[in-house]
Structure formats: structure tokens, C-alpha cells
N, C-alpha and C positions, 0 to 999 in steps of 0.2 A: 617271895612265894606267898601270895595272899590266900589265905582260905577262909570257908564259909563251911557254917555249919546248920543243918536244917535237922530239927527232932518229931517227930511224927508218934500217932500211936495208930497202930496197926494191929487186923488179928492175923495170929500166927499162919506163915505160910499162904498167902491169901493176897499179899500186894498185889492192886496193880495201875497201871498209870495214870488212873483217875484220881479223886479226891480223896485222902488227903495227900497220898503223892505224890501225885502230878502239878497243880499249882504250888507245889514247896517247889519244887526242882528244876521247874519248866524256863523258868529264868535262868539257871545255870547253863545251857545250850549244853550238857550231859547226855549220855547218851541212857532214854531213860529205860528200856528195856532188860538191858543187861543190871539197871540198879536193880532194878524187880525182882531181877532173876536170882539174884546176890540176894537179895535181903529173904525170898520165898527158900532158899536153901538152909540158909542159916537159921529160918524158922520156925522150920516144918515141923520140929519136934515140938512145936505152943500150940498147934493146932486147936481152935479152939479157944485160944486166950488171947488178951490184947497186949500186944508187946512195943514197947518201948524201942524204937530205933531212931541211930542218930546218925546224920550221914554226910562227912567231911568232903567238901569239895576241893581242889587246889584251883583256882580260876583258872593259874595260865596255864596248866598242861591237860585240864579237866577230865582228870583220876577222881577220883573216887573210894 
């Protein structure tokens, strides 16, 4: 179970599949909307701020 790890800095609540997220992830063949949607929930309360996420891939069943 090989994983990969991509860390970005983001502002809260606000990802979306452009830069810096999108070229981190785009080579993982991920499905990249629902990270977005994950990572803009989990956010939401930084509104405003720049937040640190880090976002674990599994390659072969590619979870997230």
C-alpha cells in the first residue's frame, strides 16, 4: 500500500482545483473535486487565513 503525500498552503475554505491544488494532485489521477470539497469543509471555520493542509494519497485504491 504505497502512499504519497502532497502539503499545500491554502486560504481557508476557498480551495479549488487550480494552483496550488491542482498541479500537486493532478498526477495522482484522484478524483479532484471531492478533495476540494473535503478540504473547503474542514476549513471553512479559517476563513480568511492561510491554512496548512496535507493530503495522503493511497496510489492503488486512490482514497484520500
Amino acid at each position: 500500500m504505497a502512499k504519497d503525500t502532497v502539503e499545500v498552503l491554502i486560504e481557508g475554505g476557498t480551495a479549488t482545483p487550480g494552483p496550488p491544488l491542482g498541479p500537486a494532485l493532478g498526477p495522482f489521477g484522484i478524483n479532484m473535486m471531492q478533495v476540494v470539497e473535503e478540504i473547503n469543509k474542514k476549513s471553512a471555520d479559517f476563513a480568511g487565513m492561510k491554512v496548512p493542509v496535507k493530503v495522503t494519497i493511497d496510489r492503488d485504491t486512490k482514497d484520500f
